[in-house]
C-alpha positions, 0 to 999 in steps of 0.5 A, spaced: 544 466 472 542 465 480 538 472 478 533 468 473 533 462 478 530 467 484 526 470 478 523 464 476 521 461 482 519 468 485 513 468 478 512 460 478 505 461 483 503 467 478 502 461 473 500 455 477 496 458 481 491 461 476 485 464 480 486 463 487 492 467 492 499 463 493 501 466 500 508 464 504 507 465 512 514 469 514 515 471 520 510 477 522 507 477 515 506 473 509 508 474 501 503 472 496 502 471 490 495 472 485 491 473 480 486 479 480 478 478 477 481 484 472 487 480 470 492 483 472 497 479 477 499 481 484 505 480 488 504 483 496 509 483 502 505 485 508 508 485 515 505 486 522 506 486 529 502 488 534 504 487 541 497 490 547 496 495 541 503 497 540 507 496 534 507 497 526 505 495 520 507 495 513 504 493 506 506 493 500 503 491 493 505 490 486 500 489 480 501 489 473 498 486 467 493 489 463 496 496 461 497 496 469 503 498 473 501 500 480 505 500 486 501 501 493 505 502 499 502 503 507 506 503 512 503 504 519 506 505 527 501 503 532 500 506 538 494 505 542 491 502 537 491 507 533 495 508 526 501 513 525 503 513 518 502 514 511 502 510 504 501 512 497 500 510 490 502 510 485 503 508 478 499 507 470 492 505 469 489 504 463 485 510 464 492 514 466 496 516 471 494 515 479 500 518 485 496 517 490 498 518 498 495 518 504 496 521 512 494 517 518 495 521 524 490 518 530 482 519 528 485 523 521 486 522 515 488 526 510 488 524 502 491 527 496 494 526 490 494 528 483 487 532 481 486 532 490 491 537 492 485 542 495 482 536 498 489 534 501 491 541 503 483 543 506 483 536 510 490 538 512 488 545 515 483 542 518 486 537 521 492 541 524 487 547 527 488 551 521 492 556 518 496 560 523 492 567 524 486 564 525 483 562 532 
């Protein structure tokens, strides 16, 4: 019973707030809750904490309506002002299925996911100085 409570009170902003963002200030983040213009319904956890360009950030997103359910995650290491991590993508679409992911490794970026898996693996040859063998 304490489930559906948590539930209910967790979806209330979905249906009060029909147009705008509802978000909860955390400790180093935010939750929010909203409506997106394609219809579907987001609920987002993000967390940052940056200390002289040092620290990590995180965020995670969950949307679903419409025949959509996607989940989007990126977690980050700030280190010098700059990204280490990685993220993905994933989920359906009423166009079909996306599994996206992302690498951040300084000023690279490398991206890949279905359909992208050369782009993923040139970019990731590229980043690194190539295959071994090659100078």
């Amino acid at each position: 019973m304490e489930h559906l409570y948590l539930l209910l009170l967790l979806s209330s902003p979905l249906f009060l707030c029909q147009s705008n963002t509802f978000s909860i200030p955390l400790l180093f983040g935010n939750l929010s809750f909203g409506k997106n213009p394609d219809g579907t319904s987001a609920f987002n956890v993000d967390q940052n904490l940056n200390i002289l360009g040092n620290g990590a950030k995180r965020n995670t997103t969950f949307t679903l309506g419409n025949g959509t359910f996607m989940v989007k995650d990126d977690a980050n290491a700030i280190v010098n002002h700059t990204d280490f991590g990685g993220g993905g993508e994933f989920g359906v679409r009423p166009n079909g299925v996306v599994v996206d992911n992302k690498i951040n490794a300084g000023n690279k970026t490398m991206e890949g996911g279905l359909g992208k898996e050369s782009n993923f693996l040139s970019s990731l040859f590229g980043a690194f100085g190539g295959p071994k063998g090659r100078r």
